[in-house]
Chimera marker file (.cmm) of the C-alpha trace (Angstrom):
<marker_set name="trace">
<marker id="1" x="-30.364" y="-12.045" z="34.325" r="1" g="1" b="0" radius="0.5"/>
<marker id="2" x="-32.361" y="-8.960" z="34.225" r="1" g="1" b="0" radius="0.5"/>
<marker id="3" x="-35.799" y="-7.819" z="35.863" r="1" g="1" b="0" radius="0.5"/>
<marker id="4" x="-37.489" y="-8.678" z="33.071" r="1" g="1" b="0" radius="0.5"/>
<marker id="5" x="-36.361" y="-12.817" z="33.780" r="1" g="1" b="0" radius="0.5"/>
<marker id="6" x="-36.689" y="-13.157" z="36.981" r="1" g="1" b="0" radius="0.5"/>
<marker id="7" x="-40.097" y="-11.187" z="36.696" r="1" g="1" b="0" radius="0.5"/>
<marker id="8" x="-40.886" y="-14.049" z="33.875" r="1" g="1" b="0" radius="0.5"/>
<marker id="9" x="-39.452" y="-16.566" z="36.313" r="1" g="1" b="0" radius="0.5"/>
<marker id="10" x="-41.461" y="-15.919" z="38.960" r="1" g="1" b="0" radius="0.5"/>
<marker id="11" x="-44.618" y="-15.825" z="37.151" r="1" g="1" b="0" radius="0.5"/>
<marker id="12" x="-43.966" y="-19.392" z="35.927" r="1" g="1" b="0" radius="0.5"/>
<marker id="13" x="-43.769" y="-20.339" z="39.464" r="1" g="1" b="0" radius="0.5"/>
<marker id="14" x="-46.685" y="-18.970" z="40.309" r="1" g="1" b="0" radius="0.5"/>
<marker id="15" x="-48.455" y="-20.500" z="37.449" r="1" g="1" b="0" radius="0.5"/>
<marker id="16" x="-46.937" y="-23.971" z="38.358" r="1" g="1" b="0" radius="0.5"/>
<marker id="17" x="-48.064" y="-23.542" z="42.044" r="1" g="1" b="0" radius="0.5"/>
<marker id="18" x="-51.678" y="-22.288" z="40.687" r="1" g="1" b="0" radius="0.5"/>
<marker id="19" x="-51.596" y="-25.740" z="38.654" r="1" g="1" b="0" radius="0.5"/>
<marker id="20" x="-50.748" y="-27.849" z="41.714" r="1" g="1" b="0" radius="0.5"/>
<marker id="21" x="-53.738" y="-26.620" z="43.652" r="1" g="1" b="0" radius="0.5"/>
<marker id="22" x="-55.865" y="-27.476" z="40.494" r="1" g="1" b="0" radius="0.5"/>
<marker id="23" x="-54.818" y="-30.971" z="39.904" r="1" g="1" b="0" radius="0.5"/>
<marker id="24" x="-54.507" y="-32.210" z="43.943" r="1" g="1" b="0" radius="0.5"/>
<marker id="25" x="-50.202" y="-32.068" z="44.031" r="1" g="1" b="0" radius="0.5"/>
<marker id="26" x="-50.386" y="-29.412" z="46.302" r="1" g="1" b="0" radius="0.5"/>
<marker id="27" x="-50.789" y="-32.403" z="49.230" r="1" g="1" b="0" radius="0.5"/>
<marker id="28" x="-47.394" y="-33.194" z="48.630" r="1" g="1" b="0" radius="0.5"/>
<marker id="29" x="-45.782" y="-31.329" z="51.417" r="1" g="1" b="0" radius="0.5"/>
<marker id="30" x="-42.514" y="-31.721" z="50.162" r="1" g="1" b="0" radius="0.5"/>
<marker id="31" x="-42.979" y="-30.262" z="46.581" r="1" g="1" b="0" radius="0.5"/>
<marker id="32" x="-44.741" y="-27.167" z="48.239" r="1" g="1" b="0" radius="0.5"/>
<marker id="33" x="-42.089" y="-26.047" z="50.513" r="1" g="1" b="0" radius="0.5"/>
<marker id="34" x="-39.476" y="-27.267" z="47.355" r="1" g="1" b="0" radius="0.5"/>
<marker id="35" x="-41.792" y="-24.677" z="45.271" r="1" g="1" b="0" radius="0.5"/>
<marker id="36" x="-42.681" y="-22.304" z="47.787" r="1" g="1" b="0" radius="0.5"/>
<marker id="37" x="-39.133" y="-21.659" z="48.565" r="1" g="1" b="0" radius="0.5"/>
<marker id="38" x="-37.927" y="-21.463" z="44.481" r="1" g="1" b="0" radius="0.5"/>
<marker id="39" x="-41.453" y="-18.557" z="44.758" r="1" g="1" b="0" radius="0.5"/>
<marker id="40" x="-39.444" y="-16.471" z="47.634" r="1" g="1" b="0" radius="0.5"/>
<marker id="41" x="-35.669" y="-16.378" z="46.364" r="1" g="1" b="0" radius="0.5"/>
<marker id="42" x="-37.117" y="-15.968" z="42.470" r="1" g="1" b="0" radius="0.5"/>
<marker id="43" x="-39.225" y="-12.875" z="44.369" r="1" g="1" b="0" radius="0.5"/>
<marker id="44" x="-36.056" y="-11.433" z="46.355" r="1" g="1" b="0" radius="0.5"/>
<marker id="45" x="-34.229" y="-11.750" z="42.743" r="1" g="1" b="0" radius="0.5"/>
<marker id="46" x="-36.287" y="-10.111" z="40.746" r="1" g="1" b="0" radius="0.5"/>
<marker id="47" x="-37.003" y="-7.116" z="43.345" r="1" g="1" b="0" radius="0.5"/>
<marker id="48" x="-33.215" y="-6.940" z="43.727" r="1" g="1" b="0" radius="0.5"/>
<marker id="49" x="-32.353" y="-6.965" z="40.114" r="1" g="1" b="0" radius="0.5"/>
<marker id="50" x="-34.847" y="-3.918" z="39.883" r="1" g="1" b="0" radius="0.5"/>
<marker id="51" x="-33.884" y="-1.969" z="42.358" r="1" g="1" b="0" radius="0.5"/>
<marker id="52" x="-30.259" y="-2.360" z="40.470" r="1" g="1" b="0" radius="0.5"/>
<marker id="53" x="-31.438" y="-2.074" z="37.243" r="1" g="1" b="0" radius="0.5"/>
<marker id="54" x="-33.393" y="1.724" z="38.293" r="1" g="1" b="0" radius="0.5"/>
<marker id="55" x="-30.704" y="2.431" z="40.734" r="1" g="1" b="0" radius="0.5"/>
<marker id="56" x="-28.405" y="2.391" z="37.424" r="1" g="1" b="0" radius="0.5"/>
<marker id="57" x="-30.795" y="4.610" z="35.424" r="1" g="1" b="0" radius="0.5"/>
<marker id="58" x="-30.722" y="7.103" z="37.798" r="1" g="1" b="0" radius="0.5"/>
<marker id="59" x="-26.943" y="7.063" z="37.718" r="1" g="1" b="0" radius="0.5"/>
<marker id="60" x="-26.515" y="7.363" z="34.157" r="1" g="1" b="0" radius="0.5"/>
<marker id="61" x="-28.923" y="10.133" z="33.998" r="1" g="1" b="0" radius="0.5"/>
<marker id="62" x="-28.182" y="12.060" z="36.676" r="1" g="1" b="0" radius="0.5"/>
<marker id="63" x="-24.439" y="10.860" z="37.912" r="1" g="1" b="0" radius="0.5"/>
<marker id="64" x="-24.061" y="8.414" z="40.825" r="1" g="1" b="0" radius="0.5"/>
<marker id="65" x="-24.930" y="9.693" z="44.166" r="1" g="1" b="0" radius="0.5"/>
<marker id="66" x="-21.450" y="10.958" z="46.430" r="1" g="1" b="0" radius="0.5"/>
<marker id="67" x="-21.435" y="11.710" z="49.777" r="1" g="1" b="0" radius="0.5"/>
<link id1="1" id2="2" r="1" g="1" b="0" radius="0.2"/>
<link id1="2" id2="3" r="1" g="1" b="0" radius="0.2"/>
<link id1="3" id2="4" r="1" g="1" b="0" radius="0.2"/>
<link id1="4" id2="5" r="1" g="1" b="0" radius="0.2"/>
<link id1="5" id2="6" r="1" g="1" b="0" radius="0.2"/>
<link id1="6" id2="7" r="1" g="1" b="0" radius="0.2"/>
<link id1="7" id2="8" r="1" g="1" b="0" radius="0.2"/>
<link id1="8" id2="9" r="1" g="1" b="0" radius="0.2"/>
<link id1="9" id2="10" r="1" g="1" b="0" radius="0.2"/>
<link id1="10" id2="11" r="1" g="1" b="0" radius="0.2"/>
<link id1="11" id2="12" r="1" g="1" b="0" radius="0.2"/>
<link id1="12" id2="13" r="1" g="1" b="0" radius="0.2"/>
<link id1="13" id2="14" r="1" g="1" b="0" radius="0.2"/>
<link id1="14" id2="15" r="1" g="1" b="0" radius="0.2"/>
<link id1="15" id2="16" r="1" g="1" b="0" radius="0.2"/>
<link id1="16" id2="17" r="1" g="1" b="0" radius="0.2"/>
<link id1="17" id2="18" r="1" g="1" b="0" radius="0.2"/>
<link id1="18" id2="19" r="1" g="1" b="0" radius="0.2"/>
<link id1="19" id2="20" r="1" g="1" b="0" radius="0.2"/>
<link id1="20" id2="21" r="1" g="1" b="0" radius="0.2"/>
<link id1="21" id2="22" r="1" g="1" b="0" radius="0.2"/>
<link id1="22" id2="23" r="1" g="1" b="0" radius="0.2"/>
<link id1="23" id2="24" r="1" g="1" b="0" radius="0.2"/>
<link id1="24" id2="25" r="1" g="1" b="0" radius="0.2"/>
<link id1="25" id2="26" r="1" g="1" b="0" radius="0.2"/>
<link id1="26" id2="27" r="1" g="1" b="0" radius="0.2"/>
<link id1="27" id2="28" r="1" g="1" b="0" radius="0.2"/>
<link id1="28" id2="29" r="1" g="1" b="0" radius="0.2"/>
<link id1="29" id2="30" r="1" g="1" b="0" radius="0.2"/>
<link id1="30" id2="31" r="1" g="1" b="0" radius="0.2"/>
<link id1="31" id2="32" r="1" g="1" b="0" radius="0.2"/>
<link id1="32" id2="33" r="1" g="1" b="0" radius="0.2"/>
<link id1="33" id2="34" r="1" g="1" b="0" radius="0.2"/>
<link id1="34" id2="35" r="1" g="1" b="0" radius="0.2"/>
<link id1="35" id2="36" r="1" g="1" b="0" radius="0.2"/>
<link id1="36" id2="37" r="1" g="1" b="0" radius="0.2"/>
<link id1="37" id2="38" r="1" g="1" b="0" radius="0.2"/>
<link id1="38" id2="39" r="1" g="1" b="0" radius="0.2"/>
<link id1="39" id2="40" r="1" g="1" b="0" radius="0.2"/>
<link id1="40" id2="41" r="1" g="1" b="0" radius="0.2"/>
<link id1="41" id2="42" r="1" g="1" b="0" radius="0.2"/>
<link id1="42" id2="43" r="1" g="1" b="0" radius="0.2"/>
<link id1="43" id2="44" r="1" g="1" b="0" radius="0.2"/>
<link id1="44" id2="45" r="1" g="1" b="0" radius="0.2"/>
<link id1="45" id2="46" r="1" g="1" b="0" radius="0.2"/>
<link id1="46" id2="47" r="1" g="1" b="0" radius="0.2"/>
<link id1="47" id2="48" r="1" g="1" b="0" radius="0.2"/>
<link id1="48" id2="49" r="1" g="1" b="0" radius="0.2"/>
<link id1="49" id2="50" r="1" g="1" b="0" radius="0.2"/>
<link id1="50" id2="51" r="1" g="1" b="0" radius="0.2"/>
<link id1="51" id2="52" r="1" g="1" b="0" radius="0.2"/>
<link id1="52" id2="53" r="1" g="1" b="0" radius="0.2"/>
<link id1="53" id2="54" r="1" g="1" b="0" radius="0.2"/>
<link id1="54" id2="55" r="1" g="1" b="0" radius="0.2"/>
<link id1="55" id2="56" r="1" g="1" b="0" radius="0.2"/>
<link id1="56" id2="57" r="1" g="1" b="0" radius="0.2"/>
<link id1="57" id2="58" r="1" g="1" b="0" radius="0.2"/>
<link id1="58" id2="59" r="1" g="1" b="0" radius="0.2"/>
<link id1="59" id2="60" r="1" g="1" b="0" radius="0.2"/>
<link id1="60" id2="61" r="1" g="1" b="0" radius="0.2"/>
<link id1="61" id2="62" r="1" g="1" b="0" radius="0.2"/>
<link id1="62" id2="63" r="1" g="1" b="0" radius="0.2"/>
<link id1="63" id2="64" r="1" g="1" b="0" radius="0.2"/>
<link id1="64" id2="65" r="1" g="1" b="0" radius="0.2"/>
<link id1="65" id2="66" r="1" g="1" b="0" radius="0.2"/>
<link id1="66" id2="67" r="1" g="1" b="0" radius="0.2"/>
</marker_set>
């Protein structure tokens, strides 16, 4: 998957956990932490599929990085 999905990914998340608040799920405990958790890894994906994904820019225009 690219930045660009897990970006969209996580911002579905969000939006699901902004629509639990709003309709009184959020007391479930369980789904929170279930959701809360999906929210952190989908975060750590997309910031490590970006890093990649500019990390590879900079390769192809200027050369990877030796030394």
């Amino acid at each position: 998957m690219s930045a660009h999905d897990f970006h969209n990914q996580l911002l579905e998340l969000r939006a699901e956990r902004a629509l639990a608040e709003e309709t009184g799920v959020a007391h479930i405990r369980s789904y929170m932490d279930d959701l809360d958790r999906d929210i952190a890894r989908s975060r750590a994906a997309y910031v490590g599929a970006a890093v990649t994904e500019i990390a590879t820019l900079r390769a192809q225009l200027s050369g990877p990085q030796v030394g």
